[in-house]
C-alpha positions in Angstrom: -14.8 -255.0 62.3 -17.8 -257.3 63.6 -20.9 -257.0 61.9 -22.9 -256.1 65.0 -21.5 -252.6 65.3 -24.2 -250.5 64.1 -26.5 -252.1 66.3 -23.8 -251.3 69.3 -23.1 -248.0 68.0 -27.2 -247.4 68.4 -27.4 -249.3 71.5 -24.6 -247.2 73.1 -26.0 -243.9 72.5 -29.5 -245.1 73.6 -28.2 -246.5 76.8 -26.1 -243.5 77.3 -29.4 -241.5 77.4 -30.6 -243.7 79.8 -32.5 -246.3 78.1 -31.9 -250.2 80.2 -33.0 -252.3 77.0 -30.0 -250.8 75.6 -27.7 -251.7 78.3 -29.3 -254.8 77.7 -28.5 -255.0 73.8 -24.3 -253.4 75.0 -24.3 -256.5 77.4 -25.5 -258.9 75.6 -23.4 -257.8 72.3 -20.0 -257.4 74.0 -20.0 -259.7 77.1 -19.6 -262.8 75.8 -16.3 -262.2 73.7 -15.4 -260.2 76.9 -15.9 -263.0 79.1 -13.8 -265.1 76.8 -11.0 -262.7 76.7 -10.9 -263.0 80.1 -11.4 -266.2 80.9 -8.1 -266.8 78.8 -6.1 -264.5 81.2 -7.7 -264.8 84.3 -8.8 -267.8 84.6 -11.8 -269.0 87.0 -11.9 -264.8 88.5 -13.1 -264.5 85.5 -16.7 -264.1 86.1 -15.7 -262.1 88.9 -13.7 -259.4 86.9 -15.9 -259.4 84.5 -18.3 -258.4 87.2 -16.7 -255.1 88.1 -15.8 -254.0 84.7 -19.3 -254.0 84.2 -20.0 -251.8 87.1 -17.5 -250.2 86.0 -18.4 -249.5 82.3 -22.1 -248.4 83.8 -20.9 -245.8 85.8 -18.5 -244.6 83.4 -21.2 -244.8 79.9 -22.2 -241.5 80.0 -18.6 -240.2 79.7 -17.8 -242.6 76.9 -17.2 -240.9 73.3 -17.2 -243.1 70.5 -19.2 -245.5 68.0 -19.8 -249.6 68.9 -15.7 -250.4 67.3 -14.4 -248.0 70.2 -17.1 -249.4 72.8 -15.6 -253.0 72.6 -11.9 -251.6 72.9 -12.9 -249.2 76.1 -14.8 -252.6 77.7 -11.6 -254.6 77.0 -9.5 -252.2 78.6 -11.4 -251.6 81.5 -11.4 -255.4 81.9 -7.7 -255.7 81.4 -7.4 -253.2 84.4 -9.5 -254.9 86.4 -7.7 -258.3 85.8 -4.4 -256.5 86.4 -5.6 -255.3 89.5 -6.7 -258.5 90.4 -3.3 -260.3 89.9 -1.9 -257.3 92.0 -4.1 -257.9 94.6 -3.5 -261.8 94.9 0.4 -261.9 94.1 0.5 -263.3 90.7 0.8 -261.8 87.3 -0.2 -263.3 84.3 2.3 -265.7 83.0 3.7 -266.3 86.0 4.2 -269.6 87.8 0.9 -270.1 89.8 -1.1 -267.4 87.6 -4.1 -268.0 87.0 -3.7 -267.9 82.8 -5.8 -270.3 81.5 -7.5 -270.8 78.1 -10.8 -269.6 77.7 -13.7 -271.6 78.7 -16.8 -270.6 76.8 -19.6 -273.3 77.2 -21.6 -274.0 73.8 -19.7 -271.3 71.5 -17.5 -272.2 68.7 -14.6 -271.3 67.6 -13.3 -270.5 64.5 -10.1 -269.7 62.9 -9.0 -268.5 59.9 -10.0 -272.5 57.4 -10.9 -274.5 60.3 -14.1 -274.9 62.9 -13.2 -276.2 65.9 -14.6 -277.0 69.5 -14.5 -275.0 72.1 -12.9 -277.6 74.1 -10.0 -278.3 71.4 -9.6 -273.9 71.0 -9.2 -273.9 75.0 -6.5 -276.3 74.6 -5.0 -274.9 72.0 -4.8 -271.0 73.3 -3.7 -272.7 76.3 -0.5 -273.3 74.6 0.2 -270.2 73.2 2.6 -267.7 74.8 0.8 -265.6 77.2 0.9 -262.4 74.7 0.3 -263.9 71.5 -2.7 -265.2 73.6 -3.8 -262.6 74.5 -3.8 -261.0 71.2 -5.5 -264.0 69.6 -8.1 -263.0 71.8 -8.5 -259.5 71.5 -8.9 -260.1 68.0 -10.7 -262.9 67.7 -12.9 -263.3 70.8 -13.6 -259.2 71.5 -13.2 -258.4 67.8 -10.9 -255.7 67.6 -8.8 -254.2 65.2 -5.3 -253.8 65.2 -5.4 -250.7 66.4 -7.0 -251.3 69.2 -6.1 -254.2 70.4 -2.6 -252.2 70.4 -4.4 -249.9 72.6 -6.0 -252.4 75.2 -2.5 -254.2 75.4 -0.5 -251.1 75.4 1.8 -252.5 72.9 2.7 -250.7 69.2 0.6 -251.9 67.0 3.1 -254.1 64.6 4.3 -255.9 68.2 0.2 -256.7 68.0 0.1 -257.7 64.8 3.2 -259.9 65.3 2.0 -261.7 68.0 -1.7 -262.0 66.9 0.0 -263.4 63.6 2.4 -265.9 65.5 -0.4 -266.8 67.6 -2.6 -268.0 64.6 0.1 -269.7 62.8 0.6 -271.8 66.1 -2.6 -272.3 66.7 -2.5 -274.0 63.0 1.0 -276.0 63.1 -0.8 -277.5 66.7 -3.9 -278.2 64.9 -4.9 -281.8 64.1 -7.3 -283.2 61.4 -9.3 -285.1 63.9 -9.6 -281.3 66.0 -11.8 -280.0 63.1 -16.1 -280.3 63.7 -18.1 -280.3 60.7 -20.7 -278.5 62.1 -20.1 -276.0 64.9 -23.0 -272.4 64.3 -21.4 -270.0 66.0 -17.9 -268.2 66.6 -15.8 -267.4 69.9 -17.1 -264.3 71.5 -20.5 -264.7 69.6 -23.6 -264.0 71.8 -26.0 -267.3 72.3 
């Protein structure tokens, strides 16, 4: 679990009484391995989806039970849902010939995997050539930082299919990975706030 979860799991309960520097703190925690997760399945609508999940997740807050851990997986479904809709709406799911499944495209964050830093152009490359689910479970786990569990949940897959695919995903990611692909001195992770 991501470091920064007591400070969401505080920041939740204070913006679920009402208090807008916490929504502040729950935005500025969660969006940007939000936005990452969904610029890898949606593309350029990313910014876009991301919008109304947002709207979304402040209406809804004050229903929300759970600690910071559970608050990323409820954003990431919500914004799944939203995505989904969105293919629905425009004919295309993801995967799809003409879908808008891109890799990620977060400007001026790092990304790191398990023995190597790399830039953010060379991950968005990379992810880009990964099966759309093990993708997508790659960045559940990486970019929003979830567990197992729920990254299972968000996808709506059993959790050893998750594991599986998260697994696959990261040894592919490897096997593509070239010597010359690796920075020597990147600061931050994907999904990490600036």
């Amino acid at each position: 679990m991501s470091a920064d979860n007591p400070a969401l799991s505080t920041a939740v309960v204070r913006a679920q009484d009402g208090d807008e520097a916490a929504f502040v703190v729950l935005y500025r925690l969660v969006q940007p391995g939000l936005l990452s997760y969904l610029r890898g399945i949606a593309g350029e609508d990313a910014e876009d989806i991301a919008a109304a999940a947002w709207r979304e997740i402040a209406c809804e807050l004050p229903r929300f039970r759970g600690d910071g851990h559970g608050f990323r997986g409820w954003t990431a479904s919500i914004a799944r849902r939203h995505a989904l809709g969105h293919f629905r709406l425009h004919g295309a799911a993801p995967g799809s010939p003409g879908s808008p499944w891109t890799p990620p495209a977060v400007d001026n964050i790092a990304h790191t995997l398990p023995g190597a830093t790399l830039s953010a152009e060379t991950a968005q490359a990379l992810v880009a050539r990964l099966p759309r689910a093990q993708a997508e479970a790659v960045l559940l786990r990486h970019a929003v930082r979830l567990d197992e569990r729920a990254a299972a949940q968000v996808m709506g897959r059993p959790r050893p299919v998750v594991r599986m695919l998260a697994r696959r995903g990261l040894r592919s990611l490897a096997r593509l990975l070239r010597p010359d692909d690796l920075t020597q001195h990147v600061p931050r992770t994907l999904g990490e706030p600036r």
